[in-house]
C-alpha positions in Angstrom: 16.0 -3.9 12.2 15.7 -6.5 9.6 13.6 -5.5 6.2 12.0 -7.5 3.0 11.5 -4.4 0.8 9.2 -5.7 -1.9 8.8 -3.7 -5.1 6.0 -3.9 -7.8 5.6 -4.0 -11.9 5.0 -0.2 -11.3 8.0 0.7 -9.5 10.5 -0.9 -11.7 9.1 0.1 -14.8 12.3 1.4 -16.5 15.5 2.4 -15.6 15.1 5.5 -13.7 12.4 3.7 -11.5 14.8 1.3 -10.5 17.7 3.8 -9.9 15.1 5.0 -7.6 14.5 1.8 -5.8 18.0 1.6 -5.6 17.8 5.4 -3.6 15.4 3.7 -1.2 17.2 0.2 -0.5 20.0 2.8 -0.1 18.7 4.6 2.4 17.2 2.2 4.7 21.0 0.3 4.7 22.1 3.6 5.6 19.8 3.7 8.9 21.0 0.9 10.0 18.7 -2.0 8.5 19.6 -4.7 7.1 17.5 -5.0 4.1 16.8 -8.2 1.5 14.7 -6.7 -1.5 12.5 -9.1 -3.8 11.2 -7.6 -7.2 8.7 -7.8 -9.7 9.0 -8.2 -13.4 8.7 -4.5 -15.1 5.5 -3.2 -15.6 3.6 -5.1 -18.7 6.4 -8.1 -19.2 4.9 -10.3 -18.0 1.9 -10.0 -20.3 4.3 -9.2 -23.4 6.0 -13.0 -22.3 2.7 -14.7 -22.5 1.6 -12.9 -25.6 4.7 -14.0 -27.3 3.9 -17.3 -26.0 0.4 -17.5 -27.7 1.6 -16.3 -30.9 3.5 -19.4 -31.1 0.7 -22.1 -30.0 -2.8 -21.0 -29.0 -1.9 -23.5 -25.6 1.2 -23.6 -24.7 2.6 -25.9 -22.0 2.0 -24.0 -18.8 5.8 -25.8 -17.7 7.3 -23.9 -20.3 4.9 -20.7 -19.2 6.5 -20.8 -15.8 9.9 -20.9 -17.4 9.0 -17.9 -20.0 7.8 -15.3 -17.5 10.4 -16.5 -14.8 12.0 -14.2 -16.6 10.7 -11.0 -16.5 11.5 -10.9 -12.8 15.1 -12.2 -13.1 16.0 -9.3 -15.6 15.0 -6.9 -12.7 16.5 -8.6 -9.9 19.8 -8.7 -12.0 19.8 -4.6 -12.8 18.5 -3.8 -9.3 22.0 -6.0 -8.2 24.0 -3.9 -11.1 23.0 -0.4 -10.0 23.3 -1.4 -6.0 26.6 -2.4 -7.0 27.4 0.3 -9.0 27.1 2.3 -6.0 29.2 0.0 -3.7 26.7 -1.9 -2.0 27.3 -5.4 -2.3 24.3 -6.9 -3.8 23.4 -10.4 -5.3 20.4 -11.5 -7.4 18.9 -14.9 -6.8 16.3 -16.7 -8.6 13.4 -18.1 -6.6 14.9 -21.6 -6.6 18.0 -19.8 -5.8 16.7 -18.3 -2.5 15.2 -21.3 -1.3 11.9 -21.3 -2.2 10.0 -24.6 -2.9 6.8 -25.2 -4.2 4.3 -27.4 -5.3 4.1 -28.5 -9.1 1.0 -26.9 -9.7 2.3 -24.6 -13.1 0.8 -21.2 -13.2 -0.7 -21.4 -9.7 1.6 -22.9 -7.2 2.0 -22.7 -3.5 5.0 -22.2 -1.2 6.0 -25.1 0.9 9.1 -24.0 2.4 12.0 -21.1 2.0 15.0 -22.3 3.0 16.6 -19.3 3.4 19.6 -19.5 5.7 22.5 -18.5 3.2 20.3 -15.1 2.5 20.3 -14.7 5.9 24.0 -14.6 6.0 24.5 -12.2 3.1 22.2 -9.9 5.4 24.3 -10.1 8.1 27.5 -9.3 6.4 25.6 -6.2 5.2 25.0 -7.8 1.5 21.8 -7.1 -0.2 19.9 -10.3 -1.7 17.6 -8.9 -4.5 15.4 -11.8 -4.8 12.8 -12.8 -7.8 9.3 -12.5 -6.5 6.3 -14.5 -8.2 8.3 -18.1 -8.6 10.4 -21.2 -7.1 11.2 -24.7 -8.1 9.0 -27.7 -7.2 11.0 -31.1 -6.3 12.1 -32.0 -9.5 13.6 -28.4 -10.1 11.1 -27.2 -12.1 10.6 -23.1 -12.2 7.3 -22.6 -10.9 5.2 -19.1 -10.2 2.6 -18.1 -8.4 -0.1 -16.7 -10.2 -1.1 -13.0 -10.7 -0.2 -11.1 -7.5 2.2 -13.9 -6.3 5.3 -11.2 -6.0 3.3 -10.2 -2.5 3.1 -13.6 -1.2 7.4 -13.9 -2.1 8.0 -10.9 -0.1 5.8 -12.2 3.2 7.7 -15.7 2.9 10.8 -14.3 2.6 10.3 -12.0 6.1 8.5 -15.2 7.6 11.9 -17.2 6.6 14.9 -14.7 7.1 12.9 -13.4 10.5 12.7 -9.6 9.4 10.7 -7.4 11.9 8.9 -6.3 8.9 7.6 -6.6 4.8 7.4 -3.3 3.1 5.5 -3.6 0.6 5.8 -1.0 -2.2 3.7 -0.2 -5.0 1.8 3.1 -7.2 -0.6 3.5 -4.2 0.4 5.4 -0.7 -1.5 3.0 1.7 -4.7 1.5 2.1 -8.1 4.0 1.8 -11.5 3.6 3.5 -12.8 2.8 -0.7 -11.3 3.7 -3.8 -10.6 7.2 -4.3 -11.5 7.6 -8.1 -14.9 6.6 -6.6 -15.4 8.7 -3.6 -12.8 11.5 -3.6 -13.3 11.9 0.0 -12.2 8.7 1.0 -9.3 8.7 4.0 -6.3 6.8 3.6 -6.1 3.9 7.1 -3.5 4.3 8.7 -3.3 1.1 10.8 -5.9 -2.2 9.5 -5.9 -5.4 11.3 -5.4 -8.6 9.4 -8.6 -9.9 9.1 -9.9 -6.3 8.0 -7.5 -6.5 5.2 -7.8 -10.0 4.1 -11.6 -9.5 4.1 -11.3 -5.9 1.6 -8.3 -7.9 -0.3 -10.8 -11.1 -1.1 -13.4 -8.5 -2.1 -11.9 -6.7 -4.6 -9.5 -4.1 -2.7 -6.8 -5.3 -4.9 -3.9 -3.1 -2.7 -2.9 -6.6 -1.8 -2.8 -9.7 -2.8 -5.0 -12.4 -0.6 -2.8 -14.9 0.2 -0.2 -12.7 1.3 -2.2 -11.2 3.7 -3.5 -14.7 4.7 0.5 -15.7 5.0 1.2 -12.9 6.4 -1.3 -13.1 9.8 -0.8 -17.1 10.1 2.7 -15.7 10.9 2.2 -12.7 12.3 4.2 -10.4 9.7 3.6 -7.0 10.2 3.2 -5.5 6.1 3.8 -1.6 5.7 2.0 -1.0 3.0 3.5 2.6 1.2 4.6 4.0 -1.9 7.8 4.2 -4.3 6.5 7.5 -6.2 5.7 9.8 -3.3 7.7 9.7 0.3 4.3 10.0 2.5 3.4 7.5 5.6 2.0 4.6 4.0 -0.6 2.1 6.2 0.4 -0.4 8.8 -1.1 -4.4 8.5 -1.2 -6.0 12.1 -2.5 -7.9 14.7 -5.8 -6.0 15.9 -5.6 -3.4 19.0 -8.1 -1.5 21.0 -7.8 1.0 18.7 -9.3 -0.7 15.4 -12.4 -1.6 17.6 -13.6 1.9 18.1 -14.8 2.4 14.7 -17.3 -0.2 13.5 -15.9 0.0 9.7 -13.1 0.8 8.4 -13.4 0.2 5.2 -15.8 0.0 2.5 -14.4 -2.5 -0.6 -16.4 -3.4 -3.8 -16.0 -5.7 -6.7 -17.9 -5.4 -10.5 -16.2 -8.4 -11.8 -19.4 -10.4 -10.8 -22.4 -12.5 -12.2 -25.2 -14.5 -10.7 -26.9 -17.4 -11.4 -30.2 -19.1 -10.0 -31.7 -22.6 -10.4 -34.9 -22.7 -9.7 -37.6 -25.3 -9.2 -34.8 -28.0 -8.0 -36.6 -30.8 -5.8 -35.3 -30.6 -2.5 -33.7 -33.7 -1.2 -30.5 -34.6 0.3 -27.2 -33.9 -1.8 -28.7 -31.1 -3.7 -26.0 -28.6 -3.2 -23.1 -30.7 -3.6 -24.9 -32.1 -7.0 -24.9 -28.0 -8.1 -21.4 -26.8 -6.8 -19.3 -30.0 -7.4 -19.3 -29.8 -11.2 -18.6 -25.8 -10.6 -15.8 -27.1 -8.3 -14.5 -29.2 -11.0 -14.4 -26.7 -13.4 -12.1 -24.8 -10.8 -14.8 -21.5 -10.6 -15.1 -19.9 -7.6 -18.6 -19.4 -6.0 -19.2 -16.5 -3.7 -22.7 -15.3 -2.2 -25.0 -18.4 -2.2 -29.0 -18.0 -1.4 -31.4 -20.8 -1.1 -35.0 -20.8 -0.2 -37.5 -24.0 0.1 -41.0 -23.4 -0.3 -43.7 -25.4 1.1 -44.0 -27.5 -2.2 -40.9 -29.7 -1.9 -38.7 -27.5 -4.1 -35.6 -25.0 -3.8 -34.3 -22.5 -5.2 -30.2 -21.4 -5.2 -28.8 -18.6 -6.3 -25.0 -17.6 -6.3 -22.4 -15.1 -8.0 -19.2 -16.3 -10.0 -17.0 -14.2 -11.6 -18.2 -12.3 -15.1 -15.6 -14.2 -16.6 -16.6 -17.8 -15.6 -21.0 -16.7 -16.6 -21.5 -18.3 -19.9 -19.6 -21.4 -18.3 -21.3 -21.7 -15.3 -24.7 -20.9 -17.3 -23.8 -24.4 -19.5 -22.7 -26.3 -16.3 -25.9 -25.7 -14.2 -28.2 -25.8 -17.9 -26.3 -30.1 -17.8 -27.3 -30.1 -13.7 -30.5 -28.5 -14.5 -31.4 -32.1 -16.7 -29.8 -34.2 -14.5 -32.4 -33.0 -11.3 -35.2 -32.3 -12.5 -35.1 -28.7 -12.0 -37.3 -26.2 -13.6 -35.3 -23.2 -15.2 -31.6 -22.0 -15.1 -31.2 -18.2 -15.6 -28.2 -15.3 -14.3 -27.0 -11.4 -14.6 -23.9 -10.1 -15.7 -24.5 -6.8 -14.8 -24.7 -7.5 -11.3 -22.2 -5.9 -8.3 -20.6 -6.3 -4.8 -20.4 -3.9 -2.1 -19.4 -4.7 1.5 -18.6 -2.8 4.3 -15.9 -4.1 6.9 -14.9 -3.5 10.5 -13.7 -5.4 13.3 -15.6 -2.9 15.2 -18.8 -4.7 14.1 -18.2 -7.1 16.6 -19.0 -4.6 19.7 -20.9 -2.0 17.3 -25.3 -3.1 17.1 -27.2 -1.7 14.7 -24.3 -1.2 11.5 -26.8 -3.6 9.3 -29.8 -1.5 10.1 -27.2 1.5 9.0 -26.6 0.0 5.6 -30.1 -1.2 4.9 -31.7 2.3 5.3 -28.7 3.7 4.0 -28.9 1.5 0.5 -32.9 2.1 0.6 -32.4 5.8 1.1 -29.8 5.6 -2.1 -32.2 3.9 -4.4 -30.5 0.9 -4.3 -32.5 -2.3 -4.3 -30.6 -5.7 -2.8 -30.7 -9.0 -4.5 -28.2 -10.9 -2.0 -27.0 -10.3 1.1 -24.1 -12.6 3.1 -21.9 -11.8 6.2 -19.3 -12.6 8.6 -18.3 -11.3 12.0 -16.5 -8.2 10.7 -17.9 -8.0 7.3 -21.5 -7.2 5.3 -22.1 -7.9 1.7 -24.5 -7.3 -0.6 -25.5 -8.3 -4.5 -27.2 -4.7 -6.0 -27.0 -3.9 -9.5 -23.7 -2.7 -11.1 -25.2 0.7 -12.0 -26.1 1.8 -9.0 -22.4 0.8 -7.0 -20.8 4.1 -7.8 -23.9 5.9 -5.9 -24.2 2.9 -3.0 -20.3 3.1 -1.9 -20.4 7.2 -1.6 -24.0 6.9 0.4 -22.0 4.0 2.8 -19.3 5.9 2.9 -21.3 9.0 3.9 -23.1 7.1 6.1 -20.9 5.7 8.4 -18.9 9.1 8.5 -15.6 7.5 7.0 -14.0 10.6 5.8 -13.9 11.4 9.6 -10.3 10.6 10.8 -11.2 8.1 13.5 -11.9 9.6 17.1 -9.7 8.4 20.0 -11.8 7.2 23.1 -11.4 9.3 26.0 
């Protein structure tokens, strides 16, 4: 079998955490495997880079960014190498322009065009051990380049995709996925298989287990990811194509976010090119909209609310105050102290009734809904940040996810 073993921040903290990697890379050569490995920077070095950064010039060049925190992954890759070595396993660290990968020239937040990744292949083959850095590559004019926060995830997946392993395992502090956070509801069940989509959908709302586009990159490909951890040898959880055993449960998972804000403008007069005059100048300013309600009354005016992340409120509040003067519209108003809660199942495709579920459910709870949006496997709702704690344990009750899932006869 042919590995990417991908290892976080977490699990290559110090120096005994990465004689312990080594103890895992180790073993898996020793079943047989051949095994590439790419890395993180240790845990907080990134953020120390940047810091030192800022204390030079409040904005740095985000060029030279790229080529400061480069770094904290290359000092791993090259100790990982050390101690494998040290133990007589040939190993070599790469840098991400090293190993092939090329990217776009977007600094701080680029994407992967291609890994060209046929002289790692033949290091594998020979039994050699590339220890590759996750999180960056070069654009065309050689440039280091990273990938934003997470990006280390979306290395490992390209890497498999490019060197054809049978699998990514990812490693990290957490033991697999879990039907919601466990510091929320202690009874929540660790998955041990999830379907693509299931994942992608939890990742993009707030399950931060994995990062998005890596689970996006990884079903476009069909990657399998086993998702497990470095601090405790326990079965971790399986990311895959669906089977007909995901669709007996109508969710899976329950996945929640705080980090959110809403925003209405009301009174807007409703004529063609409304929406695109309120979301392109958000667009512009590079915020990401979520949930989006609008409702027309009978007088020739509409109202739109959506969420943005906390962090992009006051910004947003300015934006739509300039669109508000440039439509006509009556008022422009939002809350902070707003949250997300969604339940998610490819089983809601075959399942009727899991919306009725949630509704009484949240009623039940005392939990009123401001928004509500959905997909074919997913339902979300907007309720007030006070009450999430007490909505995802009523949910989670509720649709009996503490149960380990029930084979069909």
């Amino acid at each position: 079998m042919r590995l990417v073993q991908k290892f976080g921040g977490t699990s290559v903290a110090d120096l005994n955490r990465i004689r312990h990697v080594a103890d895992i890379v180790c073993r898996e050569r020793e079943a047989g495997n051949e095994v590439a490995v790419v890395v993180s920077a240790m845990a907080g070095e990134t953020n120390r880079l940047i810091a030192l950064a800022h204390e030079l010039a409040p904005e740095p060049k985000q060029r030279e960014l790229d080529a400061l925190v480069a770094t904290g992954e290359q000092v791993t890759a090259a100790l990982l190498a050390i101690e494998l070595n040290r133990r007589g396993v040939p190993a070599y660290s790469f840098t991400g322009g090293q190993a092939g990968f090329r990217t776009t020239s977007s600094h701080f937040r680029a994407r992967i065009l291609e890994v060209q990744a046929e002289h790692l292949v033949r290091h594998m083959q020979r039994g050699h051990v590339p220890v590759v850095t996750g999180f960056q590559g070069v654009n065309e004019r050689g440039e280091i380049t990273t990938l934003g926060r997470g990006g280390s995830d979306t290395s490992a997946v390209a890497l498999a995709v490019a060197v054809g392993a049978d699998r990514c395992d990812i490693y990290t502090d957490v033991d697999g996925v879990y039907t919601t956070d466990p510091r929320v509801e202690p009874r929540a069940r660790k998955i041990p298989k999830i379907s693509y989509e299931e994942m992608l959908e939890m990742a993009s709302l707030g399950a931060k287990v994995l990062q998005v586009r890596s689970v996006g990159l990884a079903m476009r490909y069909g990657m399998p990811i086993y998702l497990r951890s470095s601090f405790v040898d326990a079965p971790g959880t399986l990311v895959t194509k669906e089977d007909q055993t995901m669709e007996r449960a109508a969710v899976t998972g329950i996945a929640f976010n705080r980090d959110e804000a809403k925003v209405t403008i009301r009174g807007i007069p409703d004529r063609p090119g409304i929406a695109a005059a309120v979301f392109g100048p958000i667009a512009e300013a590079e915020i990401n909209v979520d949930v989006i309600v609008q409702n027309v009354s009978e007088a020739g005016v509409t109202d739109i609310t959506f969420t943005v992340p906390r962090q992009d409120f006051r910004t947003t509040l300015r934006i739509m105050e300039r669109v508000k003067a440039e439509l006509g519209a009556r008022e422009v108003f939002g809350d902070d102290t707003v949250a997300k809660v969604s339940i998610v199942g490819v089983g809601m495709r075959s399942h009727s009734g899991v919306a009725k579920t949630m509704f009484e459910t949240l009623a039940q709870a005392g939990v009123n809904i401001a928004m509500i949006t959905t997909s074919e496997i997913k339902i979300t709702v907007v309720i007030d940040e006070e009450k999430l704690e007490t909505a995802v344990r009523a949910l989670h009750e509720a649709f009996r996810l503490h149960e380990p899932a029930r084979e069909e006869a």
